[in-house]
C-alpha positions in Angstrom: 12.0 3.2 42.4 8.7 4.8 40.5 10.3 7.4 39.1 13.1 4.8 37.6 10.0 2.6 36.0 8.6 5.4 34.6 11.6 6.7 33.3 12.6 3.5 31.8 8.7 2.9 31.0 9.2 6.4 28.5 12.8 5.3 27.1 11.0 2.0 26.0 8.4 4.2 24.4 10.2 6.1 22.9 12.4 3.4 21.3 9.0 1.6 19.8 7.6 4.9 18.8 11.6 5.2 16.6 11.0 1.7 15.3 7.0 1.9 14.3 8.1 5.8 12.7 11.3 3.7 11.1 8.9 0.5 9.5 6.0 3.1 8.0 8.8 5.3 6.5 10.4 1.6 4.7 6.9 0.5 4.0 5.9 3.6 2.4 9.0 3.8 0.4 8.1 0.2 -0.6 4.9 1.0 -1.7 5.9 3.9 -3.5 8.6 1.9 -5.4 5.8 -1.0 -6.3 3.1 2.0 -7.5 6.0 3.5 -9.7 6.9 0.1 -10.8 3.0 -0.6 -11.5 2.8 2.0 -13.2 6.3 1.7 -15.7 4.3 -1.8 -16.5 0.6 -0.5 -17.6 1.9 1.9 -19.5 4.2 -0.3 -21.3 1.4 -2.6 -21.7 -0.9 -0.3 -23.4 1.8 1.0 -25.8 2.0 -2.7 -27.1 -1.7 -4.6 -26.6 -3.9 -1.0 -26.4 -7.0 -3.4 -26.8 -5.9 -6.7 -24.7 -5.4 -3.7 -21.6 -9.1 -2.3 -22.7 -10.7 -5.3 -22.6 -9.5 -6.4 -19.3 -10.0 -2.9 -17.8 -13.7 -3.3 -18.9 -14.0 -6.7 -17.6 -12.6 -5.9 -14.3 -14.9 -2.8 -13.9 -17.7 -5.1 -15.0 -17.2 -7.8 -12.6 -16.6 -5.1 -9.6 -20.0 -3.9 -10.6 -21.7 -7.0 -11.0 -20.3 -7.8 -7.0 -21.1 -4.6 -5.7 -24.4 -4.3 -7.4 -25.7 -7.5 -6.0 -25.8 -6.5 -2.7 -29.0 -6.8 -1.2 
């Protein structure tokens, strides 16, 4: 009767372990496909506004550093 849990106990296990493997591998395609897609888009946008991309590049970095520099 143990040995049958723990049998069934590793099957179930193993199944999970299949599915978690199964959803990282989707989601890591996923992410992949958005960074590539990301990616496609910058540089498309810098070929036509160079300077509206440069401007909000320094305005991002400048806000970042405004929040992390007011730590205190």
């Amino acid at each position: 009767m143990a040995n049958d849990r723990a049998k069934r106990a590793a099957e179930l296990a193993e199944e999970a372990r299949e599915r978690a493997e199964e959803a990282y591998e989707a989601a890591h395609a996923a992410v992949e496909d958005g960074l590539d897609e990301a990616h496609r888009y910058l540089k498309r946008q810098w070929r036509e506004r160079p300077v509206a991309v440069a401007a909000t590049a320094v305005g991002v970095g400048l806000l970042v550093g405004l929040l992390l520099g007011s730590r205190r």
